[in-house]
C-alpha positions in Angstrom: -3.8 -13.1 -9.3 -3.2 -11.9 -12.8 -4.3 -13.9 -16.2 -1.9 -12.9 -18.2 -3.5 -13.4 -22.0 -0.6 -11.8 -24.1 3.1 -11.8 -24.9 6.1 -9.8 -25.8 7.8 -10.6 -29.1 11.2 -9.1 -30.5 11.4 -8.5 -34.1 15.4 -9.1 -34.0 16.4 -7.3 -37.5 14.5 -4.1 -36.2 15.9 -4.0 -32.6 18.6 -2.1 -31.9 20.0 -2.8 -28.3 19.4 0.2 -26.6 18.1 -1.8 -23.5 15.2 0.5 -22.8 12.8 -2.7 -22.8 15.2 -4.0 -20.5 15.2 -1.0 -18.2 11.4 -1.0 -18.2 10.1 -4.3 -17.3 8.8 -4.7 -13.8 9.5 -8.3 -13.7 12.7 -8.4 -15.9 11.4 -11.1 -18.5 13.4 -8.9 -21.6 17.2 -8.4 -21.8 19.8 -7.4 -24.6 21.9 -10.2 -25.3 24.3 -9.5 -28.1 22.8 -6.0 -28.9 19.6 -7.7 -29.2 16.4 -7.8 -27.2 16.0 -11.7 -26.0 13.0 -12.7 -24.1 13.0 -14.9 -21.1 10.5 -18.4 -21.6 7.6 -17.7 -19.7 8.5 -14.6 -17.9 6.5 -11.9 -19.4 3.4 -10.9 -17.5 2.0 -8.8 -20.5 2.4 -5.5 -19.0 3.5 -4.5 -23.2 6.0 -1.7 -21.4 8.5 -2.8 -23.9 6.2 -2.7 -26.5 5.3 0.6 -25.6 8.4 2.3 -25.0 10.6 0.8 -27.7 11.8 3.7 -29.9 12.3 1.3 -33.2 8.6 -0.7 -32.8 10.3 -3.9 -32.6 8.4 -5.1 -29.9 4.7 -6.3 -30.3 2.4 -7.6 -28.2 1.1 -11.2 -29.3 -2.1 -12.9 -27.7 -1.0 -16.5 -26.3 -2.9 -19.9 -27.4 -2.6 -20.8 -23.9 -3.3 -17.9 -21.1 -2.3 -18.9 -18.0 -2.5 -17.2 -14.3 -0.1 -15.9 -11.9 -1.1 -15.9 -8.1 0.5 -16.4 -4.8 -2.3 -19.2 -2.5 -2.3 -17.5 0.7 -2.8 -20.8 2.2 0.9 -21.5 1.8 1.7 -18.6 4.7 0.3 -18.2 8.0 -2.6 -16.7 8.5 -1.4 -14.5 11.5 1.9 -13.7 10.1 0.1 -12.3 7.1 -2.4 -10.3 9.0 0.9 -9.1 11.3 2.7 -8.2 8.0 -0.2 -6.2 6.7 -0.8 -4.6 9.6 2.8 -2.8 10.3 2.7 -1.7 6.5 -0.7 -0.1 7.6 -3.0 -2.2 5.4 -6.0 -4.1 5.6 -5.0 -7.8 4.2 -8.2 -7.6 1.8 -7.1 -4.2 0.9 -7.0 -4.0 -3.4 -3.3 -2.8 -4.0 -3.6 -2.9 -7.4 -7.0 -2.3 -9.2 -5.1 -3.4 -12.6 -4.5 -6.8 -11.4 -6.8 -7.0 -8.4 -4.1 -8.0 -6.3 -4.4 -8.0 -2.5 -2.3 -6.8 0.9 -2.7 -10.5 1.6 -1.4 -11.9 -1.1 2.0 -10.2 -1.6 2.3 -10.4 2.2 2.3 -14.2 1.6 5.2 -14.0 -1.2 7.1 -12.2 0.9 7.0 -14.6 4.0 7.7 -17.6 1.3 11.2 -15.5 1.1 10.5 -13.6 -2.0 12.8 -9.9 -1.2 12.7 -7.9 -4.6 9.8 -6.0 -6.3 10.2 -7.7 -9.5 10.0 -11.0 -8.1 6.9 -10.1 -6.2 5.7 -8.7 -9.6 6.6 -11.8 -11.4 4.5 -14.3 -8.7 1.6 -12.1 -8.2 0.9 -10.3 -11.0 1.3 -6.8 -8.9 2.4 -4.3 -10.5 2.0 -5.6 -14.2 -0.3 -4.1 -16.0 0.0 0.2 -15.5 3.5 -0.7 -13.5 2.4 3.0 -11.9 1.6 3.2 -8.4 1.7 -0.5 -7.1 5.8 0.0 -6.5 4.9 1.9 -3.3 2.5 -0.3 -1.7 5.2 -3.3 -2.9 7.8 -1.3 -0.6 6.0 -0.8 2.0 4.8 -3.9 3.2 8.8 -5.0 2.3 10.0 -2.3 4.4 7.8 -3.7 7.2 9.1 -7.1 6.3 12.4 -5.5 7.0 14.0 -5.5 3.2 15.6 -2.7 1.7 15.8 -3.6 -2.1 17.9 -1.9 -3.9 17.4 -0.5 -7.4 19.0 -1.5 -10.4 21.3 1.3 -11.4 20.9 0.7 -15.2 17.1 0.5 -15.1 13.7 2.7 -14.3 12.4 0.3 -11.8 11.8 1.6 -8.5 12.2 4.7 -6.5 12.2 5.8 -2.9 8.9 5.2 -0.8 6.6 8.0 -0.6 5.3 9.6 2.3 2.2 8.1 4.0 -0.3 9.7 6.5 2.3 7.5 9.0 5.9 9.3 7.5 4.8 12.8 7.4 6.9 15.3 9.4 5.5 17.1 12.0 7.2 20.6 10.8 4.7 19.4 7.6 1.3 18.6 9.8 2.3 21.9 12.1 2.7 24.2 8.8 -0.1 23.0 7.2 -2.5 22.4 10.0 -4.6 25.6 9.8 -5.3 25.0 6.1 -8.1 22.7 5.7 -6.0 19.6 6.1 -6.9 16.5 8.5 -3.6 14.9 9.1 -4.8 13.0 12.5 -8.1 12.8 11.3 -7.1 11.0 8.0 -4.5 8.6 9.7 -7.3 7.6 12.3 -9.8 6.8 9.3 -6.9 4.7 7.9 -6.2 3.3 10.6 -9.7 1.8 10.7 -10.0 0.4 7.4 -6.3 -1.3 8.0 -8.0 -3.0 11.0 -11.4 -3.3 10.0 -12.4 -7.0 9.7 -14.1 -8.7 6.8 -18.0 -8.9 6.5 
């Protein structure tokens, strides 16, 4: 879950249109509208990538009077569908996919099996992958690839790239090259293997 404290506002005689808050935001709560930056009610998350990025400064970041949470109750999925999910993306349900947020295997597992298919959606129920917007995009992938979705990325915009290879995708021309090096392919995806299966204390 995320409790998201802060807001996104658009100074309008500043902004200029050039849609790079658009083309940054994870969850797609900002878009130019008339060659000016317009700000969907209650989308932001508070990530402050627009903020950030915007070349002019006619973004700030405002705390909100009323802070609310975003968060996906596991409850709503089942159990052993989640735990399937997890497991053919190679994680752990309790596994910590994003440290910004705290968000869990389980818990984006659970939007996905309430139907939820794009990255920005999951972003925009869980929290995932609003606060840095770094690394989460490849765990996000991962566990939609084993859900058996392909998004695909908005050509005007910076949100998501190909998967990354994992200690399950690398090549064996890769593991046989390297093997004599001081690298533990097997080793490693045995270890990670464990901690995916491991069960909770």
């Amino acid at each position: 879950m995320k409790r998201v404290t802060i807001q996104a506002t658009v100074n309008h005689d500043a902004c200029t249109g050039c849609k790079i808050c658009q083309k940054v935001c994870p969850v797609y709560a900002i878009s130019v509208v008339d060659k000016k930056a317009q700000l969907k009610e209650g989308a932001c998350r508070g990530c402050a990538n627009c903020a950030d990025r915007c070349p002019v400064y006619a973004i700030t970041m405002v705390k909100l009077e009323e802070p609310f949470v975003v968060k996906v109750e596991i409850d709503e999925a089942e159990r052993e569908k989640i735990k399937a999910l997890c497991a053919k993306a190679h994680f752990n349900p309790q596994q910590v996919l994003c440290y910004c947020t705290c968000t869990r295997a389980e818990e984006v597992a659970a939007a996905i099996l309430k139907g939820v298919v794009t990255p920005h959606e999951i972003s925009s129920l869980t929290g995932i992958r609003t606060a840095c917007t770094i690394e989460c995009i490849q765990t996000i992938l991962r566990l939609l690839s084993a859900a058996g979705h392909t998004p695909t990325p908005d050509p005007d915009g910076f949100q998501w790239y190909g998967e990354t290879v994992t200690a399950w995708t690398l090549p064996e021309s890769v593991k046989t090259k390297h093997h004599n090096r001081g690298f533990f392919f097997e080793e490693d995806r045995c270890l990670l293997d464990q901690i995916a299966s491991a069960k909770p204390r």
